[in-house]
PDB file with SEQRES, HELIX, SHEET and CRYST1 records, atoms N, CA, C and O in Angstrom:
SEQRES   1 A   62  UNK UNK UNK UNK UNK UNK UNK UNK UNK UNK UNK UNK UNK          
SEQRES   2 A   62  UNK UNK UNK UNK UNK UNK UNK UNK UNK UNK UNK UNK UNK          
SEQRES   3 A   62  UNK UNK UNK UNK UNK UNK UNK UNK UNK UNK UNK UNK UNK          
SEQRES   4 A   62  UNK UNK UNK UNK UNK UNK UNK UNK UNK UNK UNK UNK UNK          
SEQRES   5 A   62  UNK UNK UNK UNK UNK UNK UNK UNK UNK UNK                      
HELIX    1 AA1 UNK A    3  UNK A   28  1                                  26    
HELIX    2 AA2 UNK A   34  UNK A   36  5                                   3    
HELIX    3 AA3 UNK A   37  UNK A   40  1                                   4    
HELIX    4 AA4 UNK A   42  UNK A   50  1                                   9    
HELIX    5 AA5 UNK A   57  UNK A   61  1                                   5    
CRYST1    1.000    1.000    1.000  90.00  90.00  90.00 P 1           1          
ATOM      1  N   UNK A   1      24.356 -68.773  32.049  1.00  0.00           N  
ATOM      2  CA  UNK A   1      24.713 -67.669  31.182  1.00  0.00           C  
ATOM      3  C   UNK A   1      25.351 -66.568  32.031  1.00  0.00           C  
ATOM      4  O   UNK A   1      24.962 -66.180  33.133  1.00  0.00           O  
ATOM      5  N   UNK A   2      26.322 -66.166  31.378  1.00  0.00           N  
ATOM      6  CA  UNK A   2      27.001 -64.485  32.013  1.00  0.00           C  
ATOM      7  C   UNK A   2      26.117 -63.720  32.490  1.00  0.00           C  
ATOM      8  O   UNK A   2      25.304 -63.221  31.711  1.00  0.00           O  
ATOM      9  N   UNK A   3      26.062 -63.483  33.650  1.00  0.00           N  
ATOM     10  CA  UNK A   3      25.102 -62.312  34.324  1.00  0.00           C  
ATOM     11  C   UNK A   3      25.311 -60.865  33.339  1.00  0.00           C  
ATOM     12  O   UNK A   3      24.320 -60.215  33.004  1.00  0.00           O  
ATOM     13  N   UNK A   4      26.497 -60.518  32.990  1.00  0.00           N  
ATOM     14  CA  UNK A   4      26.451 -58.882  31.936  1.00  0.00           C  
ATOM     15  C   UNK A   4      25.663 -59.565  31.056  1.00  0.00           C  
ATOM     16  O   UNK A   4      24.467 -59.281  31.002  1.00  0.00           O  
ATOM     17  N   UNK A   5      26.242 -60.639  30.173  1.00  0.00           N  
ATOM     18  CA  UNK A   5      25.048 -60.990  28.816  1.00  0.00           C  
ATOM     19  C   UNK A   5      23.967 -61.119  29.164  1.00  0.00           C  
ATOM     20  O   UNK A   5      23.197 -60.619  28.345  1.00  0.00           O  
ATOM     21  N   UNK A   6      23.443 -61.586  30.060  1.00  0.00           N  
ATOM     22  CA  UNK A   6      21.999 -62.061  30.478  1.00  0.00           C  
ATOM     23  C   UNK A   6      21.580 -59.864  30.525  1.00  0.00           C  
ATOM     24  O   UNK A   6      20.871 -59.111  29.857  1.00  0.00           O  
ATOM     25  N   UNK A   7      22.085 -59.779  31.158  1.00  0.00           N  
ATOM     26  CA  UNK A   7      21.365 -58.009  31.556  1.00  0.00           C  
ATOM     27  C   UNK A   7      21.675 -57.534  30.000  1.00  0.00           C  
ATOM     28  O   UNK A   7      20.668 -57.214  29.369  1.00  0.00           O  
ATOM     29  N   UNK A   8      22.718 -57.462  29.425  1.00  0.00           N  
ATOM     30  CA  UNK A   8      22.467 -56.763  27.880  1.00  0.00           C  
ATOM     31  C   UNK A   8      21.507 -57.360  27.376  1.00  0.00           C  
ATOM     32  O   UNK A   8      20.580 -56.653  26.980  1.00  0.00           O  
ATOM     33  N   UNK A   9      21.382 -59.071  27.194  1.00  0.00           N  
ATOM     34  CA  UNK A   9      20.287 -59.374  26.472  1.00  0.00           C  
ATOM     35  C   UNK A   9      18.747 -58.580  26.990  1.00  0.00           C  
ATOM     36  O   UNK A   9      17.947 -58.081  26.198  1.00  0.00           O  
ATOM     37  N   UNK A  10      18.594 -58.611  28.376  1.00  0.00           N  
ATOM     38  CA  UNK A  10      17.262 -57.719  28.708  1.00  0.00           C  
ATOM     39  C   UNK A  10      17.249 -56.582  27.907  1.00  0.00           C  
ATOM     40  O   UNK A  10      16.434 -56.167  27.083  1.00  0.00           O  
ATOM     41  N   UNK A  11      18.591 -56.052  28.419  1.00  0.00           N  
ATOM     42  CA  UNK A  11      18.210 -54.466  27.671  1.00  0.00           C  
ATOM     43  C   UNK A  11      18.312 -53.942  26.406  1.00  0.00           C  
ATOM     44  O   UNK A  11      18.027 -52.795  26.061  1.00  0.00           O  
ATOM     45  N   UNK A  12      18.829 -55.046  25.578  1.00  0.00           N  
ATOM     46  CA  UNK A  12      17.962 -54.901  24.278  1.00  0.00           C  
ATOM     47  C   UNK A  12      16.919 -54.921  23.910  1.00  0.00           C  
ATOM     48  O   UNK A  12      16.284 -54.189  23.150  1.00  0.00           O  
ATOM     49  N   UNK A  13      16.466 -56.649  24.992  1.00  0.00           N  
ATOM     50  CA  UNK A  13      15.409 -57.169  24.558  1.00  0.00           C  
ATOM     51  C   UNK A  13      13.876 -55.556  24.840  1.00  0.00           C  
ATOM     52  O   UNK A  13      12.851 -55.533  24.160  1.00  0.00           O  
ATOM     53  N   UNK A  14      14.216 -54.432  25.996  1.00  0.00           N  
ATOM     54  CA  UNK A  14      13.687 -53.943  26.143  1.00  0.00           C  
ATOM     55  C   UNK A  14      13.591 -52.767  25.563  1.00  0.00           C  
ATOM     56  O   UNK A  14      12.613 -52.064  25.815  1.00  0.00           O  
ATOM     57  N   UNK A  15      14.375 -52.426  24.866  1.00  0.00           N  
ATOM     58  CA  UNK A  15      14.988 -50.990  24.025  1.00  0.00           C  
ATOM     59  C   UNK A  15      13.789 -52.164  22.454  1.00  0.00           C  
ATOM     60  O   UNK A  15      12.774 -51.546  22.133  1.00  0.00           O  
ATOM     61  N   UNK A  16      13.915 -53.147  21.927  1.00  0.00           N  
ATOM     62  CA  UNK A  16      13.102 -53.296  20.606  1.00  0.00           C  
ATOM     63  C   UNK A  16      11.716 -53.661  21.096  1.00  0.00           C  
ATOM     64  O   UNK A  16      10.782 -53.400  20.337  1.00  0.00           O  
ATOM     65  N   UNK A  17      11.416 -54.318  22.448  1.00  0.00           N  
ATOM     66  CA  UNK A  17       9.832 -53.804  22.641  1.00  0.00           C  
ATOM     67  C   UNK A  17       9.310 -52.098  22.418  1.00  0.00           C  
ATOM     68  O   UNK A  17       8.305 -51.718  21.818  1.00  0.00           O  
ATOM     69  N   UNK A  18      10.145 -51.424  22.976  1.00  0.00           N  
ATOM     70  CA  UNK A  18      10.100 -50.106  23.144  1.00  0.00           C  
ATOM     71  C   UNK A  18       9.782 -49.344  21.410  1.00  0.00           C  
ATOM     72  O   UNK A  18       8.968 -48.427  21.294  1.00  0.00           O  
ATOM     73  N   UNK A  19      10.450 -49.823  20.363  1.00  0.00           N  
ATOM     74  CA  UNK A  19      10.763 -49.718  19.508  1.00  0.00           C  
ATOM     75  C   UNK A  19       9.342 -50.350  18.959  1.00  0.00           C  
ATOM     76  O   UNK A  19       8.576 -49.621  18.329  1.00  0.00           O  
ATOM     77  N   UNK A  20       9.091 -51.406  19.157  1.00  0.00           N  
ATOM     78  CA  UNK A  20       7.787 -51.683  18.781  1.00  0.00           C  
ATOM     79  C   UNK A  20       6.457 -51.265  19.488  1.00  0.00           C  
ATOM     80  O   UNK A  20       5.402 -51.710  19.035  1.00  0.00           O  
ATOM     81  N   UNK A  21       6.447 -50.580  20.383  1.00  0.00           N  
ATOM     82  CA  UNK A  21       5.409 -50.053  20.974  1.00  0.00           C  
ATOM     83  C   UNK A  21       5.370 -48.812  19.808  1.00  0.00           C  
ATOM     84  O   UNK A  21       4.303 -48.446  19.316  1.00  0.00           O  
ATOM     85  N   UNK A  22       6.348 -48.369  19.531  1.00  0.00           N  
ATOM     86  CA  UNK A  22       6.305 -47.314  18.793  1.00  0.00           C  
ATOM     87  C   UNK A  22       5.819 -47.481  17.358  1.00  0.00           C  
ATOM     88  O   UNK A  22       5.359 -46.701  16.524  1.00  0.00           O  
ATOM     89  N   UNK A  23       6.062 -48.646  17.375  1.00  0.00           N  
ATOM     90  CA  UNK A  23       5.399 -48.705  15.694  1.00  0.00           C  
ATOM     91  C   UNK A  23       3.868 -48.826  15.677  1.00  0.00           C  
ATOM     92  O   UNK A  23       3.228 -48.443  14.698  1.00  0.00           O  
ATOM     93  N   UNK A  24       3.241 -49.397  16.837  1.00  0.00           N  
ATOM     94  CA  UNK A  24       1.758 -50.233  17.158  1.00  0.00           C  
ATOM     95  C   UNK A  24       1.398 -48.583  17.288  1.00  0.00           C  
ATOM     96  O   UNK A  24       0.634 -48.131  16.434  1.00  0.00           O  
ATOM     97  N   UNK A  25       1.959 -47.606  18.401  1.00  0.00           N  
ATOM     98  CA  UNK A  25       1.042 -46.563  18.365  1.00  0.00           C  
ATOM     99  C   UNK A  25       1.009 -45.553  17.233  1.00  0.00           C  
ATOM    100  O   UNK A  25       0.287 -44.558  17.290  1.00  0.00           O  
ATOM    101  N   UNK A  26       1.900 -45.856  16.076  1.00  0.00           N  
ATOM    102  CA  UNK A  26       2.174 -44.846  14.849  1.00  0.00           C  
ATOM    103  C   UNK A  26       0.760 -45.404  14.485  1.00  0.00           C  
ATOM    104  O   UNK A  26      -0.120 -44.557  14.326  1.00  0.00           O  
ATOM    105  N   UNK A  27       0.392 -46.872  14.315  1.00  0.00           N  
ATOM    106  CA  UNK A  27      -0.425 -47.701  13.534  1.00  0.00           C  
ATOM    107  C   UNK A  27      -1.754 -47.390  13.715  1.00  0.00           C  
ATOM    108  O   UNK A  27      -2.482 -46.984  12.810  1.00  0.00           O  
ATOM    109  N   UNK A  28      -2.108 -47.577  14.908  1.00  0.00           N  
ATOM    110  CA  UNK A  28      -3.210 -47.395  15.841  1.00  0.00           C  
ATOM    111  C   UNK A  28      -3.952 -46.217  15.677  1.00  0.00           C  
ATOM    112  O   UNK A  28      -5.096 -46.079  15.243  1.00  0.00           O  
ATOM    113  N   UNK A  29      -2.905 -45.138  16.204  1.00  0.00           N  
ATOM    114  CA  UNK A  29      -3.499 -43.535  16.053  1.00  0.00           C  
ATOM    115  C   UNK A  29      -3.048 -42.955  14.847  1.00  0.00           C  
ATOM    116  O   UNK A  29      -3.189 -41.733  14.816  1.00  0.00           O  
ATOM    117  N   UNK A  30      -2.608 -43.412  13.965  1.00  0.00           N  
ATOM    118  CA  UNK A  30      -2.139 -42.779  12.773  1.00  0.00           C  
ATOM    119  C   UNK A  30      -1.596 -41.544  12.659  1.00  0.00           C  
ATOM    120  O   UNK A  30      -1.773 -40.644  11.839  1.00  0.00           O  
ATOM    121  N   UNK A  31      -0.783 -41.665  13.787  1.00  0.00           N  
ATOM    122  CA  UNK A  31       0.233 -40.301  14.118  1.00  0.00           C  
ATOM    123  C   UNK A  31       1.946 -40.595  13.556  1.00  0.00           C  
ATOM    124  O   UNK A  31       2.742 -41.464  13.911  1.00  0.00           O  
ATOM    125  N   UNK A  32       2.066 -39.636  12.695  1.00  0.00           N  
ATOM    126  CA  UNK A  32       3.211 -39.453  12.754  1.00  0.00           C  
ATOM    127  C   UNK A  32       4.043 -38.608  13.402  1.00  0.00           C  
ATOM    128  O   UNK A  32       4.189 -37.401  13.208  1.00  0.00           O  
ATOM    129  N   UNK A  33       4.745 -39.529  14.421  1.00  0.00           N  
ATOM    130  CA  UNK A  33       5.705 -38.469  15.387  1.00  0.00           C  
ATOM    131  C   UNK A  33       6.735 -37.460  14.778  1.00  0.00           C  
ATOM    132  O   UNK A  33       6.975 -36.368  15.292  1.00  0.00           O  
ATOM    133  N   UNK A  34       7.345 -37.950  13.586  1.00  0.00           N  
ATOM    134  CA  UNK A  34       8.193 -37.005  13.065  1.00  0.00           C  
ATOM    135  C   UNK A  34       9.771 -36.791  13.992  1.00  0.00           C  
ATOM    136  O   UNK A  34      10.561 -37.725  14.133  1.00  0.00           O  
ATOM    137  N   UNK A  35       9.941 -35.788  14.397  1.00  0.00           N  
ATOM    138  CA  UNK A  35      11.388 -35.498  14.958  1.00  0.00           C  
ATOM    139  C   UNK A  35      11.123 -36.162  16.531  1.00  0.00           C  
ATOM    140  O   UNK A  35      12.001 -36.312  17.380  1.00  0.00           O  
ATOM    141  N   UNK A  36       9.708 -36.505  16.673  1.00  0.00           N  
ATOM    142  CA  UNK A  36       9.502 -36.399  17.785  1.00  0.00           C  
ATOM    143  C   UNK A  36       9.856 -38.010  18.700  1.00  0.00           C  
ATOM    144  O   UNK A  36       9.805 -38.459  19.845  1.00  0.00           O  
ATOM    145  N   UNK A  37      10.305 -38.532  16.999  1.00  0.00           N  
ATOM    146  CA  UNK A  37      10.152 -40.445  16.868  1.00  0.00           C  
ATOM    147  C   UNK A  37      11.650 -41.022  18.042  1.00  0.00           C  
ATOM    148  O   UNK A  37      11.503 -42.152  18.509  1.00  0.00           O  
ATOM    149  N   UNK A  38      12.313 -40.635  18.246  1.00  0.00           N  
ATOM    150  CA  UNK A  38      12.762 -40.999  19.452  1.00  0.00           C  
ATOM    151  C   UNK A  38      13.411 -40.559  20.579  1.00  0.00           C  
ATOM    152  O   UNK A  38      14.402 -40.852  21.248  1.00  0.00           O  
ATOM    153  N   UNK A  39      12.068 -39.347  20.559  1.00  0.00           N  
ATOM    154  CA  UNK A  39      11.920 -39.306  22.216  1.00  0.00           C  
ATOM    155  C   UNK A  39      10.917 -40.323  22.713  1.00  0.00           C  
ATOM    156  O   UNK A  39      10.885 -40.983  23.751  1.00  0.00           O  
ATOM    157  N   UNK A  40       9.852 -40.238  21.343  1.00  0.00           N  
ATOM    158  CA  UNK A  40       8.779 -41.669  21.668  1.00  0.00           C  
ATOM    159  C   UNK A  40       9.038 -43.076  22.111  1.00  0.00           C  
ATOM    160  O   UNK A  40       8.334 -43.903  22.690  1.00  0.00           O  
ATOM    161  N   UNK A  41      10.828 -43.100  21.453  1.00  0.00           N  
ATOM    162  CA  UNK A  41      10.892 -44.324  21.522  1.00  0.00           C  
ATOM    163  C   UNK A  41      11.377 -44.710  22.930  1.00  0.00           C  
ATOM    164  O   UNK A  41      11.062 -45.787  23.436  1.00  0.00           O  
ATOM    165  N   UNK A  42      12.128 -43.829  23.531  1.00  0.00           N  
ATOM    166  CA  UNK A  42      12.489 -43.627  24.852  1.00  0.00           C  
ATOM    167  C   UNK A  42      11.357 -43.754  25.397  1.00  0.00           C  
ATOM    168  O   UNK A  42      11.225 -44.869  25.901  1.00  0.00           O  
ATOM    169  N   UNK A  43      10.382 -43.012  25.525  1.00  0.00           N  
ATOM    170  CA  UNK A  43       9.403 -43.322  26.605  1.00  0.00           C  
ATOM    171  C   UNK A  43       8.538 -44.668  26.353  1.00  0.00           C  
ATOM    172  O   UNK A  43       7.691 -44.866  27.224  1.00  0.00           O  
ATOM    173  N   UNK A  44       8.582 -45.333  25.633  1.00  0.00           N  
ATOM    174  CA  UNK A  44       8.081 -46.384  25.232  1.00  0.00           C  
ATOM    175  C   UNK A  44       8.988 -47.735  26.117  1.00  0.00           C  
ATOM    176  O   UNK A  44       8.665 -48.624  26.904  1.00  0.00           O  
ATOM    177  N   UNK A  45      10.325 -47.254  25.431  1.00  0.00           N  
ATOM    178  CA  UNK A  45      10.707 -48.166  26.261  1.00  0.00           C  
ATOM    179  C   UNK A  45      11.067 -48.081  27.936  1.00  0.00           C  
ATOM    180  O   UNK A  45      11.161 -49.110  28.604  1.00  0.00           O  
ATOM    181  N   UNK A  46      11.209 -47.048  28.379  1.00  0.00           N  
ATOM    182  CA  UNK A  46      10.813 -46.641  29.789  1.00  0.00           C  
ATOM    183  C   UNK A  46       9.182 -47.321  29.970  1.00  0.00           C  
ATOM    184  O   UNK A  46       9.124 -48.260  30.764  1.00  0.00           O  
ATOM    185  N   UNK A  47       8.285 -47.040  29.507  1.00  0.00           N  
ATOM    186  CA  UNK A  47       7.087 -47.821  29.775  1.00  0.00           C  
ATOM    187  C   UNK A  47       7.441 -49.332  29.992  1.00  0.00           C  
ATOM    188  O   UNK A  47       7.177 -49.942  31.028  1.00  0.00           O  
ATOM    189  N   UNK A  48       8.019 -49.825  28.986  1.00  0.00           N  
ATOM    190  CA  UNK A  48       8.321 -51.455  29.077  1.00  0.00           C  
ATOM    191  C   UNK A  48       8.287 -51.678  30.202  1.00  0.00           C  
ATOM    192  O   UNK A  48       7.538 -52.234  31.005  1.00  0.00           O  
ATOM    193  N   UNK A  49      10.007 -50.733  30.175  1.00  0.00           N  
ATOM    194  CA  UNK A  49      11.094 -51.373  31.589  1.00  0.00           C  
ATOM    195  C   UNK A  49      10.207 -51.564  32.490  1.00  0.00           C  
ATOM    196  O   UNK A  49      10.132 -52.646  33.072  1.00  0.00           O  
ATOM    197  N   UNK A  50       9.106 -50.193  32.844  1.00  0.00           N  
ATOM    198  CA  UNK A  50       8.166 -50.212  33.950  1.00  0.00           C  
ATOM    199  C   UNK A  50       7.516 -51.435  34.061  1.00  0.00           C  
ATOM    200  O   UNK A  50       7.946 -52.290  34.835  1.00  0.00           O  
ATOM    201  N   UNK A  51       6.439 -51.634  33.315  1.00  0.00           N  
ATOM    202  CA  UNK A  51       5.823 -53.154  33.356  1.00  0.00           C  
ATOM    203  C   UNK A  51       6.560 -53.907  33.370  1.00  0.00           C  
ATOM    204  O   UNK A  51       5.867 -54.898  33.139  1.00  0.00           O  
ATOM    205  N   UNK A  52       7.902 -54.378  33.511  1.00  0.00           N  
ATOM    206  CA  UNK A  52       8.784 -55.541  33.778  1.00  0.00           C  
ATOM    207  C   UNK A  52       8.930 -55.397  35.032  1.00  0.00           C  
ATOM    208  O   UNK A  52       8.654 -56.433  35.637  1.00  0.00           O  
ATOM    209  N   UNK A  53       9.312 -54.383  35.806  1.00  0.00           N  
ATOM    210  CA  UNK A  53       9.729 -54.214  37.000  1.00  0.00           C  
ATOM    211  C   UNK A  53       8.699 -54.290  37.502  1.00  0.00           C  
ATOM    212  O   UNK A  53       9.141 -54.309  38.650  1.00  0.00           O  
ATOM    213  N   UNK A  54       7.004 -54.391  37.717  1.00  0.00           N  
ATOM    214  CA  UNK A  54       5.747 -54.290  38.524  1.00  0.00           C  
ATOM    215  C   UNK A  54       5.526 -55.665  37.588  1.00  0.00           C  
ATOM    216  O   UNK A  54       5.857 -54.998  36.607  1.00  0.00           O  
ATOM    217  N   UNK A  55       5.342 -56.588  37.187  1.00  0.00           N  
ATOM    218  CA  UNK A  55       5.655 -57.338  36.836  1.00  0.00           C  
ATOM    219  C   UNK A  55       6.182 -59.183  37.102  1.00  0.00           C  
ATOM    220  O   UNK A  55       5.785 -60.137  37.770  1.00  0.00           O  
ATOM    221  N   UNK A  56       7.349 -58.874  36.061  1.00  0.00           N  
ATOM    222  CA  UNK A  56       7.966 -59.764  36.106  1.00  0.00           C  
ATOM    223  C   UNK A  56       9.435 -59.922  37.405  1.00  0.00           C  
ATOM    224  O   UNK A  56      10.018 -60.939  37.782  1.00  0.00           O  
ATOM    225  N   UNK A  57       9.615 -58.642  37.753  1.00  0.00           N  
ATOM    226  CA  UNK A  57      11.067 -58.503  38.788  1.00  0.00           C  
ATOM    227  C   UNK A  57       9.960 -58.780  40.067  1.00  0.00           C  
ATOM    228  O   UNK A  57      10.502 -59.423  40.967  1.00  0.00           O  
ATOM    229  N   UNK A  58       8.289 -58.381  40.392  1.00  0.00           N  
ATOM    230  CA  UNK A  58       8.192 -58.705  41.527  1.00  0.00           C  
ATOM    231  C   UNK A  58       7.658 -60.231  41.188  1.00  0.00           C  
ATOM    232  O   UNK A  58       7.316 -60.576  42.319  1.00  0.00           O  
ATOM    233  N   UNK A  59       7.458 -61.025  40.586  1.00  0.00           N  
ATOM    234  CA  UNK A  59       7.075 -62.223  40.363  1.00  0.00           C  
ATOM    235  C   UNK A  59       8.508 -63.467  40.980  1.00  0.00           C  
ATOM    236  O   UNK A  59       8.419 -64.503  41.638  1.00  0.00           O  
ATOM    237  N   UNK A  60       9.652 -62.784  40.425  1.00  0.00           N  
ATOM    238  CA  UNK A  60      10.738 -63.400  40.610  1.00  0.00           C  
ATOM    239  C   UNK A  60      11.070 -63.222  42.407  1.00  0.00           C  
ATOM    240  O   UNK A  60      11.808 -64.057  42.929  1.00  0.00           O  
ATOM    241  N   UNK A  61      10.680 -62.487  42.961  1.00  0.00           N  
ATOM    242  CA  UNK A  61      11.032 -62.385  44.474  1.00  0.00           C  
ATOM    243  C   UNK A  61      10.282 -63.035  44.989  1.00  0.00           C  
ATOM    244  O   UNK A  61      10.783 -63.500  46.013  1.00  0.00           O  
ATOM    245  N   UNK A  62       8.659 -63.546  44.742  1.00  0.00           N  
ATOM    246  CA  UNK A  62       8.268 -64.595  45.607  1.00  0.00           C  
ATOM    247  C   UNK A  62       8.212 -65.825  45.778  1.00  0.00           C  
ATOM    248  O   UNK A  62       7.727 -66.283  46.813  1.00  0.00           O  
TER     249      UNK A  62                                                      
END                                                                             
């Protein structure tokens, strides 16, 4: 596969985890973020990215 497609596919694939973290913690804590719903979603998916990179990117180097 195309190395750009392969990296867009990640970074979708990580922008709708992100997106769904956001729905699990609306669910969970029964908070509605309001205006606040995607800056949440940003840091959500910044969380992802994180656990991919401690993860799955150091899994792939050994």
């Amino acid at each position: 596969m195309n190395d750009t497609l392969l990296k867009n596919l990640k970074s979708l694939a990580i922008a709708g985890l992100g997106a769904g973290l956001t729905v699990v913690l609306q669910g969970v804590s029964g908070m509605d973020f309001g205006a606040w719903t995607p800056a949440v979603v940003a840091m959500s998916s910044v969380l992802v990215n994180f656990l991919k990179t401690i993860t799955i990117d150091k899994a792939e180097t050994k």
